[in-house]
Steps between C-alpha positions, in 0.01 A plus 500: 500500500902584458739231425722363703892499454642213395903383622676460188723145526638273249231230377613166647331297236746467199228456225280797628826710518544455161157602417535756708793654326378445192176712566719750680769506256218589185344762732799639567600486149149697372547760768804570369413525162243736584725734689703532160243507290303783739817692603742478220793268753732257363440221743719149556370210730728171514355281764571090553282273599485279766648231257752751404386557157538879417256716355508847391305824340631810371333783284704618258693166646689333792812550295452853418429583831764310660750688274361855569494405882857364481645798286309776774801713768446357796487828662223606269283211612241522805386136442679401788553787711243688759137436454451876579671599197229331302216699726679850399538407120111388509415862697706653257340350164113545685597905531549510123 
């Protein structure tokens, strides 16, 4: 039995939004502590709420890695460019 795919849309209720977030938003928040813990990364999350409260995570720290993101060349950063570039820097790093 597979599962079916289910349309992602904005929850209409107000009060299970907010529980929704807030399950999302801790989820999101663990994943991403795992991916620095597992891999090393210096991750920062700032996301609001629906009440427009804002919440954040960092490892080392939001700051920190606000700063180093700020302080990077621009033209030495792919964060933002072509999604291929990421798929040649991961072939490269799986030859080694």
């Amino acid at each position: 039995m597979g599962r079916r795919k289910i349309e992602i849309e904005m929850v209409k209720d107000s009060n299970t939004r907010q529980v929704t977030f807030s399950k999302r938003r801790t989820g999101l928040f663990k994943k991403a502590n795992e991916l620095s813990i597992l891999s090393g990364a210096e991750i920062a999350i700032v996301v609001f709420s629906p009440g427009n409260k804002p919440y954040s995570f960092g490892h080392p720290g939001v700051h920190v890695v606000a700063v180093k993101y700020l302080q990077q060349d621009p033209e030495s950063s792919d964060s933002e460019g072509d999604p291929s570039s990421d798929a040649s820097n991961m072939d490269e790093l799986n030859l080694e």
